[in-house]
ChimeraX commands (.cxc) that place a marker at each C-alpha (Angstrom):
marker #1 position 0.00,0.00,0.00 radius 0.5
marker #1 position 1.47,3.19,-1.07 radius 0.5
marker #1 position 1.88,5.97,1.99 radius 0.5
marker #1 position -0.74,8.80,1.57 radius 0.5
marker #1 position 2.13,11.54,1.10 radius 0.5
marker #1 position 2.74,10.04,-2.40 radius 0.5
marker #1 position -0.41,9.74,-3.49 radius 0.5
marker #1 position -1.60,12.63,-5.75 radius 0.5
marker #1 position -4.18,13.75,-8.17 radius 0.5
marker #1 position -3.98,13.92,-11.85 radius 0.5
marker #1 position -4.78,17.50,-11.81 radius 0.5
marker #1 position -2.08,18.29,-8.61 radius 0.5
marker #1 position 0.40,16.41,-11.24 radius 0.5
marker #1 position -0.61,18.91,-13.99 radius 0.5
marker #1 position 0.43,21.81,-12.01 radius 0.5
marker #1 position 3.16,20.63,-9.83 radius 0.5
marker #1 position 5.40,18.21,-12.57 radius 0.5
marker #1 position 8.23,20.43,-11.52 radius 0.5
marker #1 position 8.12,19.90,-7.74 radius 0.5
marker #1 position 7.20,16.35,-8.34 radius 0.5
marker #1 position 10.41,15.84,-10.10 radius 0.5
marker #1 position 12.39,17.43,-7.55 radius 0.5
marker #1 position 11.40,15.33,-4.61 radius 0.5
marker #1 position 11.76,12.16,-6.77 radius 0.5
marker #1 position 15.63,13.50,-6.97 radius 0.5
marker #1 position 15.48,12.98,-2.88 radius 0.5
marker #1 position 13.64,10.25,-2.14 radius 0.5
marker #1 position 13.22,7.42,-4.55 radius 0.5
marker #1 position 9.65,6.33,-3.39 radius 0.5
marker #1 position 7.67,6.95,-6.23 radius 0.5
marker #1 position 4.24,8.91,-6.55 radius 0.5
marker #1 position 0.81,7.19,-7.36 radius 0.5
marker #1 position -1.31,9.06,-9.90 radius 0.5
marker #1 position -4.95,9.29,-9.18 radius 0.5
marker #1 position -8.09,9.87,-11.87 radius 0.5
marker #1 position -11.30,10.05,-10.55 radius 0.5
marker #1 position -9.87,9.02,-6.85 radius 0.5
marker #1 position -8.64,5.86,-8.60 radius 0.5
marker #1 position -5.20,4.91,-9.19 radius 0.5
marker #1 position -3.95,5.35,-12.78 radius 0.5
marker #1 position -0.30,5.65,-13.08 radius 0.5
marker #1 position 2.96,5.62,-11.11 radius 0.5
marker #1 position 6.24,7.76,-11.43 radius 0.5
marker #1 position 9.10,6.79,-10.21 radius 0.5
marker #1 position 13.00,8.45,-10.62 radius 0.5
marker #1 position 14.77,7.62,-13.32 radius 0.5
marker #1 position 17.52,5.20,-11.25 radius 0.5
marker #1 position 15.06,3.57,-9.60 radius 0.5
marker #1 position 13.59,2.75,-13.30 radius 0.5
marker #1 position 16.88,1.48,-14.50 radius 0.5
marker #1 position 17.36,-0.63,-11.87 radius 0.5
marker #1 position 13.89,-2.44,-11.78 radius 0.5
marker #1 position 14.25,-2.90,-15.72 radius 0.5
marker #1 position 17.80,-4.48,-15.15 radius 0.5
marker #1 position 15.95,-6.76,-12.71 radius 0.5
marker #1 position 13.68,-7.70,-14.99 radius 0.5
marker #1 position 16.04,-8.53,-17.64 radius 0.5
marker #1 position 17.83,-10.77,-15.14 radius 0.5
marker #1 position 14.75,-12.65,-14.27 radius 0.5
marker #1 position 13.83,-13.24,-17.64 radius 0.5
marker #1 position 17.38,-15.01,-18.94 radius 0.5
marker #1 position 17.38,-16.84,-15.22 radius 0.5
marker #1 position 13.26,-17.96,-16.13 radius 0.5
marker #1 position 14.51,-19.14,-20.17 radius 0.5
marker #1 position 17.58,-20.76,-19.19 radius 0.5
marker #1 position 15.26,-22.70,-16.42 radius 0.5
marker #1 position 13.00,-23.62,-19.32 radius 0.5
marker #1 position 15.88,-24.80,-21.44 radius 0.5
marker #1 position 17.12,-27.18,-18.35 radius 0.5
marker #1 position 13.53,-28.19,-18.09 radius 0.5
marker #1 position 13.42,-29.17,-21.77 radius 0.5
marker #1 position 16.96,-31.14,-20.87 radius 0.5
marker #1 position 18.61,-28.34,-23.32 radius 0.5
marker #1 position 20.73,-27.35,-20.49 radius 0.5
marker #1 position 25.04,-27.52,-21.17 radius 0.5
marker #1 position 27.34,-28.03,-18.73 radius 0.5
marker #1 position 29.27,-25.25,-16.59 radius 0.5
marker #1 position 33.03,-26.58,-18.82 radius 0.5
marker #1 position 30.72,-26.70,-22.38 radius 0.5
marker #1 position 29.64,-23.08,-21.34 radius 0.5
marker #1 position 32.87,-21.84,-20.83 radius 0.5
marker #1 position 34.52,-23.75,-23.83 radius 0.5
marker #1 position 31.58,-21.68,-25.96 radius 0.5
marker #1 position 32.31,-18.13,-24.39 radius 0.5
marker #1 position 35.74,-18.81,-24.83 radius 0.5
marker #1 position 35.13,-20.07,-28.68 radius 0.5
marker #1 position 32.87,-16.69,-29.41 radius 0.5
marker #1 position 35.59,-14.43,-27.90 radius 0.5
marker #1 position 38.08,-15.74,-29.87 radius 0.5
marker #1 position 36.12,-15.61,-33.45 radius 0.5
marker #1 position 35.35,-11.87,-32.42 radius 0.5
marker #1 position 39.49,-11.21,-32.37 radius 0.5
marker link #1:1,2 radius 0.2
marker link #1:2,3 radius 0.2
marker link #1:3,4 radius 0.2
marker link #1:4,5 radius 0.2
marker link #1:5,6 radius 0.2
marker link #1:6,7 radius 0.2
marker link #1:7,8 radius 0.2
marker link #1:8,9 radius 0.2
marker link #1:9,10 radius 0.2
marker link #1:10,11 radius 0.2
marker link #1:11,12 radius 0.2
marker link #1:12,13 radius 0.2
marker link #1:13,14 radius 0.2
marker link #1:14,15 radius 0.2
marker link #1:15,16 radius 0.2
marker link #1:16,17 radius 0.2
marker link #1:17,18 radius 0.2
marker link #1:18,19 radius 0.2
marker link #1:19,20 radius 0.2
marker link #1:20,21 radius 0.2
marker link #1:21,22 radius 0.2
marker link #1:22,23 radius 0.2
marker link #1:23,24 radius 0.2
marker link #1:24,25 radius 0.2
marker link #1:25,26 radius 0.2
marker link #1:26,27 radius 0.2
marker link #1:27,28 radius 0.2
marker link #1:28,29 radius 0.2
marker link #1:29,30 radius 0.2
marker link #1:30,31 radius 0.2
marker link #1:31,32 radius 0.2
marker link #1:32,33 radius 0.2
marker link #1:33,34 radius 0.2
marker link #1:34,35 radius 0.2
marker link #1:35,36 radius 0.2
marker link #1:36,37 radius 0.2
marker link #1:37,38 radius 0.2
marker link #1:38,39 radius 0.2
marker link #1:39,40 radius 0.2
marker link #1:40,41 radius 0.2
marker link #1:41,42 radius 0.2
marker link #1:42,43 radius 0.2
marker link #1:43,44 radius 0.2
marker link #1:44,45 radius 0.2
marker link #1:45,46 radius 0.2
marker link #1:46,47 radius 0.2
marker link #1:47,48 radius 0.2
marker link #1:48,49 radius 0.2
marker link #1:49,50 radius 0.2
marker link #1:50,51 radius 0.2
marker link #1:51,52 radius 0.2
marker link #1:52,53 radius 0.2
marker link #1:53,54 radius 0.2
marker link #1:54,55 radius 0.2
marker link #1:55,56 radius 0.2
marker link #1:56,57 radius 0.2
marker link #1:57,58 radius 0.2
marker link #1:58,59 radius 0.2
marker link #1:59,60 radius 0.2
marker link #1:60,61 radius 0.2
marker link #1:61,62 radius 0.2
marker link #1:62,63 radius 0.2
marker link #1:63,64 radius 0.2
marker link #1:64,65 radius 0.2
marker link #1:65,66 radius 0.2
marker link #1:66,67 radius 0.2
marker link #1:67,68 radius 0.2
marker link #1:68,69 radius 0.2
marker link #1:69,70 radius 0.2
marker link #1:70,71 radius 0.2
marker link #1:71,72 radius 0.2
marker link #1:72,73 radius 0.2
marker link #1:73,74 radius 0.2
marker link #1:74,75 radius 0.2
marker link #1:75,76 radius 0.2
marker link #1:76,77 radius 0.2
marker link #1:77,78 radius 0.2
marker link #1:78,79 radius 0.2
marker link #1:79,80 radius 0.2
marker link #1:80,81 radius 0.2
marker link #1:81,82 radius 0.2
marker link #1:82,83 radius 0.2
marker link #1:83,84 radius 0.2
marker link #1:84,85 radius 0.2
marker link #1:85,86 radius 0.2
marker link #1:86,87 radius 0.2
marker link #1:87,88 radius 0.2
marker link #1:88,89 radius 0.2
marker link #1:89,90 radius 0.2
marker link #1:90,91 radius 0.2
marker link #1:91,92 radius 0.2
view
């Protein structure tokens, strides 16, 4: 549940973006938009952004590569190296 300080209107975001922005510079919790008294968007600081994409990115190769070892196309920790090694030297 977000805290009740960063929870805002649509029309308080219209005509405070700039303070908005500033206090997402100092504290990374991010605001909850309201329409109509019902949530309808979130902003959050850039960094904070980044950093839940690169999560995601993480989880997805982590959730593939468990398919893959589900579908017994998994390799060996010595066959993975022996590849990375193999594509580092074709890129020389």
């Amino acid at each position: 549940m977000p805290s009740i300080s960063r929870i805002r209107s649509l029309s308080y975001l219209a005509s405070h973006a700039t303070r908005i922005a500033e206090e997402l510079v100092m504290n990374v919790t991010p605001f909850f938009i309201t329409r109509d008294g019902k949530a309808c968007m979130v902003i959050e600081n850039v960094k904070q952004f980044r950093e839940k994409e690169s999560l995601i990115a993480a989880l997805k190769i982590m959730a593939l590569g468990e398919k893959d070892r589900m579908q017994g196309k998994d390799i060996s920790a010595a066959e993975s190296r022996a590849q990375l090694a193999a594509a580092r030297q074709r890129r020389k």
